[in-house]
Phi, psi and omega in degrees: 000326170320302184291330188240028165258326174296326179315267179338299169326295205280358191269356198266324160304324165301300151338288193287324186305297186279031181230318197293322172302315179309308182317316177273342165313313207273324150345312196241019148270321182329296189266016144300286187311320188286306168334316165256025183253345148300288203270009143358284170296314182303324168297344193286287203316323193277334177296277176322344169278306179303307177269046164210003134264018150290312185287325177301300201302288196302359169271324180299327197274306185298340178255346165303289172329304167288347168279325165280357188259321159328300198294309184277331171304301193308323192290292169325300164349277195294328196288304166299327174269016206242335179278337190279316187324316180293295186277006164291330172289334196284297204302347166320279195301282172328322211264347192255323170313325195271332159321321196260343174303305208287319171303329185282341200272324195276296204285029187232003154266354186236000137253076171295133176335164211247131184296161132295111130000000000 
């Protein structure tokens, strides 16, 4: 009887040896998973940061946009009004060249020149 309490000790040793190594596996899956449900949580937090200065940045990017999109109307704009100025100035200018031809022309027939002696 003797042979099968020893027996029994050691399979109850064994026992608690292995019930106690299952304790520390899951112990120290325990603290895994919480580790990584910190960084989890942290990344969650860091996702919700980024997109909501993501979401800042695409309002900033869209009113910059609509503010340069301005800019280049105005420019064209002024630009088309500023070539009709120019060629209005050009025809200005022929037209006042030819005025001023047809007047030098008008006063040197109704003045002739003076004879010389």
């Amino acid at each position: 009887m003797s042979q099968q309490g020893a027996a029994l000790q050691s399979y109850n040793n064994e026992l608690v040896k292995c019930i106690e190594d299952l304790c520390l596996k899951r112990d120290e899956l325990n603290k895994q998973i919480r580790q990584e449900e910190e960084e989890k949580s942290k990344l969650q937090n860091d996702i919700r940061i980024l997109t909501e200065r993501l979401s800042r940045i695409n309002e900033n990017l869209a009113r910059k946009m609509a503010s340069k999109n301005e800019f280049d109307k105005t420019i064209a704009e002024t630009e088309a009004a500023y070539m009709k100025i120019l060629e209005s100035s050009q025809t200005l200018l022929n037209v006042l060249r030819k005025e001023a031809g047809n007047l030098s022309k008008a006063t040197e027939s109704k003045n002739p020149a003076p004879k010389e002696n």
